[in-house]
GULUM-786144 format. One line per 5 residues: number of its first residue (from 0); their letters; for each residue x, y, z of N, C-alpha, C. Coordinates in steps of 0.02 Angstrom, whole numbers, plus 50000, padded with zeros to 5 digits. Each point is the difference from the previous one (the first is absolute). Example, Ala and Ser with C-alpha at 12.3 -4.5 7.8 and 13.67 -1.06 7.14 Angstrom:
<recs>
0	AS	50660,49716,50390,49955,50059,50000,50045,50060,50000  49982,50053,49964,50042,50059,50003,49961,50055,50037
</recs>
This chain:
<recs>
0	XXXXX	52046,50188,49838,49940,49988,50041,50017,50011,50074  49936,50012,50031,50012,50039,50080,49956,49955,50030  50007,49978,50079,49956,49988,50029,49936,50028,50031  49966,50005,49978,49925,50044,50006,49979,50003,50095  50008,50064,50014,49995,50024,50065,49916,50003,50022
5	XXXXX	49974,49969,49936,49915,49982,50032,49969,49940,50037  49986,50037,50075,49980,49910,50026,49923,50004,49964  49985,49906,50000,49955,49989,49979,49962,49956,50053  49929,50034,50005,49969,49962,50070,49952,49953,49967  49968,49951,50026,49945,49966,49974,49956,50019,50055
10	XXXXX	49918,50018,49948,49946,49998,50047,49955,49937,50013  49995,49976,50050,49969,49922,50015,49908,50040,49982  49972,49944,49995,49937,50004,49950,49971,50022,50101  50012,49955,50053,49976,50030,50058,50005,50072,50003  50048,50042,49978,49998,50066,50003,49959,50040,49981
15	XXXXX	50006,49974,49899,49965,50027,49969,49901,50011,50029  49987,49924,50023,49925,50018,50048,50018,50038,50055  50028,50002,50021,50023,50059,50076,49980,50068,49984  50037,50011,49938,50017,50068,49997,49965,50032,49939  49965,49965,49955,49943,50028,49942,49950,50042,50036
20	XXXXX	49942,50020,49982,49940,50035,49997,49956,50006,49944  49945,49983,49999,49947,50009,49933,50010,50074,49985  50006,50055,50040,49974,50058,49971,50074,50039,49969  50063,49969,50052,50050,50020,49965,50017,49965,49925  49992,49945,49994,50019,49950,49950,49956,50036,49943
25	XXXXX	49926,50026,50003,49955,50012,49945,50023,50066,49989  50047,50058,50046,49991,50060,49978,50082,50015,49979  50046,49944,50002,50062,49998,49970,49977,49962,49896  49946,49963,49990,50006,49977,49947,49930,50059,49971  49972,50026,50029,49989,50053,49978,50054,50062,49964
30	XXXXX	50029,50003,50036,50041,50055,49977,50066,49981,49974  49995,49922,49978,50057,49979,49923,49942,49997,49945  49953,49991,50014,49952,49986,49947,49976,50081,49970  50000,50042,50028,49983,50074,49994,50064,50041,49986  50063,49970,49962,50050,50033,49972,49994,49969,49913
35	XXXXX	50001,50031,49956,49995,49960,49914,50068,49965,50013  49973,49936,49982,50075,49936,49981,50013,50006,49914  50069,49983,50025,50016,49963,49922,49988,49942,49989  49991,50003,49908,49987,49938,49992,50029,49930,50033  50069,50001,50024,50053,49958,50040,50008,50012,50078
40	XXXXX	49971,50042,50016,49996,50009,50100,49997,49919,49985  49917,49967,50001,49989,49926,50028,50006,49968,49951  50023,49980,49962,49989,49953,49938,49980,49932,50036  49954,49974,49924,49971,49947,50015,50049,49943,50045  49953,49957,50036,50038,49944,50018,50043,49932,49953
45	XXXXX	50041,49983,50019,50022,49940,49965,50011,49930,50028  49987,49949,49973,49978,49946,50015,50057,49948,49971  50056,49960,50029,50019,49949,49988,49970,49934,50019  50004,49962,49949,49981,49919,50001,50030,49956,49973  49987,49938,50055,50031,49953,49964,49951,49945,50024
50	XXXXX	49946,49960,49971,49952,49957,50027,49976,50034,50062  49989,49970,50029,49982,50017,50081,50017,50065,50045  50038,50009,49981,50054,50038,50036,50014,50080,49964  49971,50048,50040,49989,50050,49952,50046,50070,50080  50014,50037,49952,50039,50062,50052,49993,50057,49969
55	XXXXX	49953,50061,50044,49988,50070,49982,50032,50050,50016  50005,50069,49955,50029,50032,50045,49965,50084,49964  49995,50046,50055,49952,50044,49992,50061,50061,50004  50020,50057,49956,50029,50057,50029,49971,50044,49996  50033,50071,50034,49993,50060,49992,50031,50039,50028
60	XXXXX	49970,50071,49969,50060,50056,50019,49960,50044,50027  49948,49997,50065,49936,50069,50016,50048,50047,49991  49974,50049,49956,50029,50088,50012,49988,50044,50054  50052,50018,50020,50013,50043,50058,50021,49943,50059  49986,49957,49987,50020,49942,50057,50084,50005,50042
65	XXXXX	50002,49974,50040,50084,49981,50012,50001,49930,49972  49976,49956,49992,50029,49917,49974,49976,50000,49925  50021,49952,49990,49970,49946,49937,50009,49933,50008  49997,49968,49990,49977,49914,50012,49944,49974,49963  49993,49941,50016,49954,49930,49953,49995,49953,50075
70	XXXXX	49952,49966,49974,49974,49957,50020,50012,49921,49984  50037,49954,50007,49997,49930,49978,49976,49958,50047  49970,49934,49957,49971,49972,50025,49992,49930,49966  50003,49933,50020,49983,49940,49945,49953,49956,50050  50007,49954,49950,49965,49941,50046,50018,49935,49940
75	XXXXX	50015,49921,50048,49999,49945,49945,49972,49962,50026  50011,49929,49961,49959,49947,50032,49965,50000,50080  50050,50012,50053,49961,50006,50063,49981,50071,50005  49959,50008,50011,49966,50081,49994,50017,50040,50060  50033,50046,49997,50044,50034,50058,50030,50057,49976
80	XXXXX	49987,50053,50028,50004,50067,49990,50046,50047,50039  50047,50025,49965,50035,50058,50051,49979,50061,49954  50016,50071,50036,49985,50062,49947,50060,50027,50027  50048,50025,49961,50061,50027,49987,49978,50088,49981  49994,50041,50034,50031,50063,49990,50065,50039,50012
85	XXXXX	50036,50004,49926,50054,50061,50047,49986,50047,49975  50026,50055,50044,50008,50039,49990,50063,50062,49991  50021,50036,49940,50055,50034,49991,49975,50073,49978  50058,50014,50030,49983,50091,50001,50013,50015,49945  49963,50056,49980,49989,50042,49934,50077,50009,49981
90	XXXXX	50021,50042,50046,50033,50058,49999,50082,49970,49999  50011,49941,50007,50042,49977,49977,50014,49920,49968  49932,49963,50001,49992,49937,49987,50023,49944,50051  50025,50041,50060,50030,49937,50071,49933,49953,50023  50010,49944,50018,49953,49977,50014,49995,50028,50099
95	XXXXX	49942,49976,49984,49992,50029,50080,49969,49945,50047  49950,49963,49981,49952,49982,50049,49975,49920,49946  49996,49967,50031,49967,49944,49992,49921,49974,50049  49944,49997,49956,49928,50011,50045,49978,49934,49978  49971,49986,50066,49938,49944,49991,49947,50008,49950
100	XXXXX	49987,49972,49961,49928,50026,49961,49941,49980,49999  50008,49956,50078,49936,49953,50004,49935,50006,50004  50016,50077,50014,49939,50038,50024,50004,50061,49977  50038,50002,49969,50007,50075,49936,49927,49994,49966  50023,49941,49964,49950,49994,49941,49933,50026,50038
105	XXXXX	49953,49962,50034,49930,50020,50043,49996,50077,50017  50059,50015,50033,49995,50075,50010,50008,50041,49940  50027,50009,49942,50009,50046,49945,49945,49969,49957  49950,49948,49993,49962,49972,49954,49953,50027,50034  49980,50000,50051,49931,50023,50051,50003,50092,50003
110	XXXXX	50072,49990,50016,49983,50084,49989,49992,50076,49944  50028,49931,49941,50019,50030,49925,49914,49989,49989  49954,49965,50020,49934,50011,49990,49977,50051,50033  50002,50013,50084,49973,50044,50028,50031,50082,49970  50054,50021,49965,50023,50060,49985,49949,49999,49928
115	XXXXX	49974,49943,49970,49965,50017,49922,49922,50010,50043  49997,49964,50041,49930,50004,50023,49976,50056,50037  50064,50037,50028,49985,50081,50034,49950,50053,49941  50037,49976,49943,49964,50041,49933,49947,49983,49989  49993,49926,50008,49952,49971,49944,49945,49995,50049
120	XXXXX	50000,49974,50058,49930,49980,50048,49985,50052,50021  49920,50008,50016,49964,50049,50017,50016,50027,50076  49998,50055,50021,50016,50011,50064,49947,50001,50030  49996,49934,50018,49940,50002,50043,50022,49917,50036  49948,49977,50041,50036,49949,50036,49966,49949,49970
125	XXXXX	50062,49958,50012,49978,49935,49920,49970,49932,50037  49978,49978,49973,49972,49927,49983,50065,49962,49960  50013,49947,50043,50071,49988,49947,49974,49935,50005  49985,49950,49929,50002,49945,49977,50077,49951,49991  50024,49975,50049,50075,49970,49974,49978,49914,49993
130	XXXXX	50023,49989,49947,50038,49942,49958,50055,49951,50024  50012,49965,50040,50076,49986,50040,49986,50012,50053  50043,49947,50066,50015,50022,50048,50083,49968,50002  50018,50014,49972,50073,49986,50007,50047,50067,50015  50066,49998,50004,50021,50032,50018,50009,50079,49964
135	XXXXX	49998,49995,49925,49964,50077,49948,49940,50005,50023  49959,49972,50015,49923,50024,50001,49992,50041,50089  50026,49955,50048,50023,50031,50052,50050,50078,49990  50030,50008,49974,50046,50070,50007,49958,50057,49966  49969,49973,49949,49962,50024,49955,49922,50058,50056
140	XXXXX	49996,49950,50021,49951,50021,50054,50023,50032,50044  50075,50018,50044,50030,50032,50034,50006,50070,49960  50022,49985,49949,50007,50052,49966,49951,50047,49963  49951,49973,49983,49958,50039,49982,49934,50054,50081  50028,49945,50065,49994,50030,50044,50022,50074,50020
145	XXXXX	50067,49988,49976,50022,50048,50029,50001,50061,49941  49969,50011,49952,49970,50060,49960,49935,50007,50013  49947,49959,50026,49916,50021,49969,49989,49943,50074  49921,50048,50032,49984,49949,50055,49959,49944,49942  50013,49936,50042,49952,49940,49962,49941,49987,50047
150	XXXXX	49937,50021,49984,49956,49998,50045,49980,49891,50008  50005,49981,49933,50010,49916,49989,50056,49970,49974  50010,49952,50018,50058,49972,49955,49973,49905,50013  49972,49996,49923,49959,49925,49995,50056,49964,49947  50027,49970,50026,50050,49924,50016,49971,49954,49926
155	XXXXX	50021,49970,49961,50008,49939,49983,50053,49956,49980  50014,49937,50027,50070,49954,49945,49960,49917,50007  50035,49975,49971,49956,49941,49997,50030,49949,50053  50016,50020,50044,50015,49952,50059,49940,50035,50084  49957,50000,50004,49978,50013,50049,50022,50029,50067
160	XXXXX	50067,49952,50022,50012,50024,50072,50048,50051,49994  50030,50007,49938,50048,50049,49977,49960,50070,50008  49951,50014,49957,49950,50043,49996,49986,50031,50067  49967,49963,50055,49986,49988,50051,50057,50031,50047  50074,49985,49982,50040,50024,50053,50029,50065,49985
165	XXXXX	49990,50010,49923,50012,50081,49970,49948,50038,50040  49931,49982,50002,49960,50063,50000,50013,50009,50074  50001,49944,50052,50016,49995,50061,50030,50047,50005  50081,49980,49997,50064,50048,50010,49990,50100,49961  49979,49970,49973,49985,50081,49993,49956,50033,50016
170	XXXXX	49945,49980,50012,49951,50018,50030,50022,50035,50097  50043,49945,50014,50033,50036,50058,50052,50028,50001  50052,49997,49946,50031,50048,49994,49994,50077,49998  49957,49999,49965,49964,50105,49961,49941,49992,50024  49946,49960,50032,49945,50026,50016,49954,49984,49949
175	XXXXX	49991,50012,49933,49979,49971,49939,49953,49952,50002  49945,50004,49980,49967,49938,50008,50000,49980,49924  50013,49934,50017,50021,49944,49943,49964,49940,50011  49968,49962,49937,49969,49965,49965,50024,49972,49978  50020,49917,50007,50010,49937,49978,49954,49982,49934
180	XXXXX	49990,50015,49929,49956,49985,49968,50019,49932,49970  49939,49975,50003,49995,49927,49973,50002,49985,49916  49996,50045,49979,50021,50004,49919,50046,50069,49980  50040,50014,49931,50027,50039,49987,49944,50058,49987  49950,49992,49960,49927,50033,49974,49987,50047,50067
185	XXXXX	49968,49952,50038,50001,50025,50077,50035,50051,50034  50057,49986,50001,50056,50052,49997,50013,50079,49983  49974,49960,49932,50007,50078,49979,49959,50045,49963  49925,49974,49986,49953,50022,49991,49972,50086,50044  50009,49985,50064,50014,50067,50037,50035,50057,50007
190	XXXXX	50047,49978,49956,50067,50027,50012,49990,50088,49968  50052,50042,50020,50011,50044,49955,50067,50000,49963  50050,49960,50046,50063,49992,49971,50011,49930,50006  50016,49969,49952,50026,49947,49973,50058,49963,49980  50043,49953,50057,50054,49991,49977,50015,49926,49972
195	XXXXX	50038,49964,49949,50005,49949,50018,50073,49986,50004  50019,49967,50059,50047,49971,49994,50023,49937,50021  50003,49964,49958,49976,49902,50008,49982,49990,49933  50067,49983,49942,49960,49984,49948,49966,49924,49998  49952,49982,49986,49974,49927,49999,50071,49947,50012
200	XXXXX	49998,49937,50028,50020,49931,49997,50012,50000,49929  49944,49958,49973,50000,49979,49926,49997,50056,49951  50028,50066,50006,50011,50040,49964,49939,50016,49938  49946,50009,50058,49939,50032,49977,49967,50067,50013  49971,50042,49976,49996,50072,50021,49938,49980,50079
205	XXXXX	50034,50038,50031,49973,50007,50070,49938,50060,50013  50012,50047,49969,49960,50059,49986,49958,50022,49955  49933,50001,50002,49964,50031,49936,49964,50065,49987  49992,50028,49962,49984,50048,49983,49925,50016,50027  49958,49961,49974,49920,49989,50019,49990,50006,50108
210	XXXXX	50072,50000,50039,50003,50018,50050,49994,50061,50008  50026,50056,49998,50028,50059,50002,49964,50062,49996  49914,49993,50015,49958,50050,50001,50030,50049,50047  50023,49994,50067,49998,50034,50034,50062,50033,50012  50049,49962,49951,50083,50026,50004,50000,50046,49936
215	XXXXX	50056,50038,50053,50035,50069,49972,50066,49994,49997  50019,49957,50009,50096,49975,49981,50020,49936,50007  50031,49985,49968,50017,49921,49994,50105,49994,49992  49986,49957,50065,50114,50001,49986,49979,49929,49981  50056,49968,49975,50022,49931,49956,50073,50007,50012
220	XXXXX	50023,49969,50037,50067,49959,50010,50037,49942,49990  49947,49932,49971,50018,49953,50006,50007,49961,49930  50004,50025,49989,50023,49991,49907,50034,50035,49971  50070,49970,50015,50048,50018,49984,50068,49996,49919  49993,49932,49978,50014,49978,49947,49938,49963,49954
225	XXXXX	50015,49973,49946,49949,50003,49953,49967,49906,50011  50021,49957,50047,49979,49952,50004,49954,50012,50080  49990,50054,50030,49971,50006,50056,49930,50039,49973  49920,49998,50044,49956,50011,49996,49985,50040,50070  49953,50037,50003,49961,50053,50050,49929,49994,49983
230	XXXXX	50005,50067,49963,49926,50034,49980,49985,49978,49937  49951,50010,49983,49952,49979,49945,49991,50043,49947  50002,49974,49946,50016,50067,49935,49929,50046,49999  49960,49984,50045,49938,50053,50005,50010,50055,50061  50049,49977,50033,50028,50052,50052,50044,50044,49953
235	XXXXX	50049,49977,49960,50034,50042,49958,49961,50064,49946  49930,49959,49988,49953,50051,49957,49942,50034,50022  50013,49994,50083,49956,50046,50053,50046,50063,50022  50067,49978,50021,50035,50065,50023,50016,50048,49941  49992,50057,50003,50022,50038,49949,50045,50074,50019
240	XXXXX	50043,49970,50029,50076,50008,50006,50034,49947,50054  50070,50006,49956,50029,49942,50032,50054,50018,50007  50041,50014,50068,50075,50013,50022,50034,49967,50004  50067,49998,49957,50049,49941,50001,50050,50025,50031  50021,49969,50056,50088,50003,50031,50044,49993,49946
245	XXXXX	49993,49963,49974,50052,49981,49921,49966,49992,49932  49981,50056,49974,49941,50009,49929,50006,49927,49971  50064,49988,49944,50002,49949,49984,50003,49902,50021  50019,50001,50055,49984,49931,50028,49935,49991,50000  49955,50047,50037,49946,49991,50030,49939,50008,49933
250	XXXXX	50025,50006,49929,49957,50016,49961,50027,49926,49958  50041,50002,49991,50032,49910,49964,50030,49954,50019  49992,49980,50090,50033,49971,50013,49975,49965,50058  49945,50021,49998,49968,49969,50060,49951,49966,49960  49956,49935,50044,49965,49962,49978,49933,50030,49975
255	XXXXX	49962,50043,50063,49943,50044,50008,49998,50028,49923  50056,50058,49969,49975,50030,49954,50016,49952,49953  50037,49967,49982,50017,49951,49949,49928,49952,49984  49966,49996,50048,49940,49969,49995,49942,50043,49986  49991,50054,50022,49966,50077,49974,50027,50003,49937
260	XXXXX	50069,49982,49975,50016,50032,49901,49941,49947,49977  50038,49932,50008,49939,49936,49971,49944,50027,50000  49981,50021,50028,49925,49994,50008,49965,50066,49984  50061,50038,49961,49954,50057,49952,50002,50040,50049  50007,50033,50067,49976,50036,50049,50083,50058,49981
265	XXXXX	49976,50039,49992,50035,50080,49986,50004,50051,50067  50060,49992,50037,50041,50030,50036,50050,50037,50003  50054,50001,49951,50050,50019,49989,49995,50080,50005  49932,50030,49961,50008,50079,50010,49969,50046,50083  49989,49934,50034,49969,50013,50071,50084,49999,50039
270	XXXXX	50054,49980,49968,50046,49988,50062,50044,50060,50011  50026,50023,50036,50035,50043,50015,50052,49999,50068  50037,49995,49992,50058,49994,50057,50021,50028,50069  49996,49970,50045,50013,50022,50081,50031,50063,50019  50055,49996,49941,50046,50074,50024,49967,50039,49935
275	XXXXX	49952,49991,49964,49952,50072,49975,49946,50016,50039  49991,49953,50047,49938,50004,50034,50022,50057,50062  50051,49993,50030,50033,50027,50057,50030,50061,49977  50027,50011,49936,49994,50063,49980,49986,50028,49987  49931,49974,49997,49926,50057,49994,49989,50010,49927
280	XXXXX	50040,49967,49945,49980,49990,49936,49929,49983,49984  49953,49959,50033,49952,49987,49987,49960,49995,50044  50021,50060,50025,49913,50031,50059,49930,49994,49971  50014,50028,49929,49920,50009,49963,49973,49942,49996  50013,49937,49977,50006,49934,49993,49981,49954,50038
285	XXXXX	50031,50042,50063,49977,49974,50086,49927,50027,50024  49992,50066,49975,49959,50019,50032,49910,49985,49950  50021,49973,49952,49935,49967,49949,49993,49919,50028  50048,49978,50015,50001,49917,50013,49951,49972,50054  49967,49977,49973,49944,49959,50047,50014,49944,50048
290	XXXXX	50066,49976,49953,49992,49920,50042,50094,49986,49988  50063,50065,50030,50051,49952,49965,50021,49958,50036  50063,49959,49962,50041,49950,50030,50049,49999,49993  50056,49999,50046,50060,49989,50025,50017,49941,49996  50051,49979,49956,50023,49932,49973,50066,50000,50018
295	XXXXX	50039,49964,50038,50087,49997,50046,50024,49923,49966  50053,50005,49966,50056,49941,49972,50056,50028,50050  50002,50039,50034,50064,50037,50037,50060,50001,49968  50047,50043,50049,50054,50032,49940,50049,50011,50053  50055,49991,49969,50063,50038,50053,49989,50045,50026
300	XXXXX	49984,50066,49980,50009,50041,50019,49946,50017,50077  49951,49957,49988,49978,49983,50074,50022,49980,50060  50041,49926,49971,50068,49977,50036,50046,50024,50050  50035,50060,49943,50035,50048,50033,49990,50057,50041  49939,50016,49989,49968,50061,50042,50017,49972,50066
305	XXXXX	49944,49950,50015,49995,49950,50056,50039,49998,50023  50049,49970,49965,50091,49950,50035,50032,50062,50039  49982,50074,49950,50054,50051,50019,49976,50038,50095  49915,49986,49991,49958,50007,50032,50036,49980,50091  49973,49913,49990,50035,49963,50034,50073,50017,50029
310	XXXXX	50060,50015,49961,50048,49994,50006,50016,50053,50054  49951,50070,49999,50023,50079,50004,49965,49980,50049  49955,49956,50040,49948,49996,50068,50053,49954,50069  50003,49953,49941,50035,49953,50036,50070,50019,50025  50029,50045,49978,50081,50026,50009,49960,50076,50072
315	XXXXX	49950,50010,49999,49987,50052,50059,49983,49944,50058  49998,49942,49977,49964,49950,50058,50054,49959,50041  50068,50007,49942,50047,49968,50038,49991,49919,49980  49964,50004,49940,49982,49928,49956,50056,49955,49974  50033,50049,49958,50005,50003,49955,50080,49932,50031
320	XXXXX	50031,49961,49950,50040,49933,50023,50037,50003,49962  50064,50041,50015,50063,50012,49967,50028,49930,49987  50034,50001,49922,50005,49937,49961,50110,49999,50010  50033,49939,49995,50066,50014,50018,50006,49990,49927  49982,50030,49944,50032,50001,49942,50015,50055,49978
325	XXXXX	50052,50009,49941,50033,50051,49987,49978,50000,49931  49990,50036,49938,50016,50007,49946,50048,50037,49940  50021,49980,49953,50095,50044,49977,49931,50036,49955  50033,50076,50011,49952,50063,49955,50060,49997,49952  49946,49991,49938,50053,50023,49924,50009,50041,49985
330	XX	50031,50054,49984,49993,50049,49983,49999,50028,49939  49961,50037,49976,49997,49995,49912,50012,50080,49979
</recs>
């Protein structure tokens, strides 16, 4: 064994906001999503537990990339969050970089919608109904800014002044005029694009179908595993196509469709996958679809785009916070 001549820097999560961009971030996961993966690029996530106390971890290998890395992450009794990205080079497996992921996630979840929604939403300037004002529903809105002008963007969460300081702040941020709506219905009854992200408190569908006269795309983010709720199994049997970041999670593993199987509602031959969508596999599909939806469980391979993203901005910025550790390279 040798001592490995790779320094390894850490990127502070302050960087990572320094040095991102909506339009770079959406047109780098564009173009991992628009190469055919193998079945193993992202493999599913895995989940340790023990009572309370649970620890994830997300990989991948984007093709053509320089890194590979995962994502970890837990939480226990006191609820407290770090996000662990490293990152190691392809080309010889050295590790390289250790990233904040605090703000990974928002940026590759917001923008892994806006690269499905370049396809899927009409080019024309939207009416955007959002669901949430938390911190996904906020990026979400940055991001879909920065593909399609939003001539509205009408606000709902069930805390009022929250609502109130979203539509505010953005409203002067981009110019945008934004609408505080006093119900979710309200919201998004106008809409042409439809997001939700805020699954219910009491893990009840937030979204219904009997809304959606005027929408032409619908993202769903917030139902993620099979004890979490969003949309309503009549939203599931209004859209008729449905884009999955990860085919299988998002068809058995989330709460939304698991509650659409119950209830007799037939989806499964509407779904079709992010990286067939981006490879233009199912243009024809796209171009019959009245009403689809973009459904995100997220995936490593988002992760890493991002992290690698970050890492390559922040090292031109002079970011980047050389680490005093060494690692012994094995050699095999």
């Amino acid at each position: 064994m040798t001592v490995s001549n790779a320094a390894v820097s850490f990127v502070p999560a302050s960087a990572v906001l320094e040095v991102l961009n909506w339009k770079q971030v959406i047109e780098s996961l564009s173009r991992a999503y628009s190469v055919p993966h193998g079945p193993m690029v992202s493999p599913l996530r895995t989940v340790a537990r023990n009572g309370r106390i649970w620890l994830r971890s997300l990989t991948a290998i984007p093709p053509g990339a320089r890194f590979m890395g995962g994502k970890l992450f837990g939480m226990g009794p006191k609820p407290a969050i770090n996000y662990l990205i490293p990152l190691f080079e392809q080309e010889t497996g050295e590790l390289r970089a250790l990233v904040d992921g605090a703000f990974i996630t928002s940026f590759r979840t917001a923008s892994t919608s806006a690269a499905a929604l370049d396809v899927l939403a009409p080019k024309e300037d939207l009416v955007v109904g959002m669901i949430g004002s938390g911190q996904e529903a906020v990026a979400h809105a940055r991001a879909i800014h920065a593909i399609r002008r939003i001539r509205e963007l009408r606000i709902f969460s069930p805390t009022p002044a929250s609502r109130a300081r979203f539509a505010k702040t953005f409203q002067a941020e981009t110019g945008v005029t934004c609408v505080a709506a006093d119900t979710p219905e309200d919201a998004v009854r106008p809409a042409t694009l439809v997001v939700a992200a805020a699954r219910s408190r009491d893990e009840s569908p937030i979204l219904y179908g009997d809304w959606l006269d005027n929408c032409q795309a619908v993202v769903s983010v917030g139902s993620t595993v099979p004890e979490q709720r969003e949309i309503d199994t009549s939203v599931v049997a209004r859209c008729d196509l449905i884009v999955c970041d990860v085919l299988d999670e998002v068809m058995h593993e989330t709460g939304d469709m698991i509650a659409a199987k119950e209830a007799s509602v037939s989806f499964e031959q509407k779904c079709v996958s992010l990286n067939d969508l981006l490879c233009g596999k199912v243009a024809s599909r796209v171009g019959s679809a009245g009403m689809p939806m973009f459904k995100s469980v997220g995936a490593g391979i988002q992760d890493i785009v991002c992290a690698e993203l970050a890492y390559e901005l922040a090292g031109k910025a002079g970011r980047l916070v050389p680490l005093p550790i060494e690692f012994y390279r094995k050699t095999i």
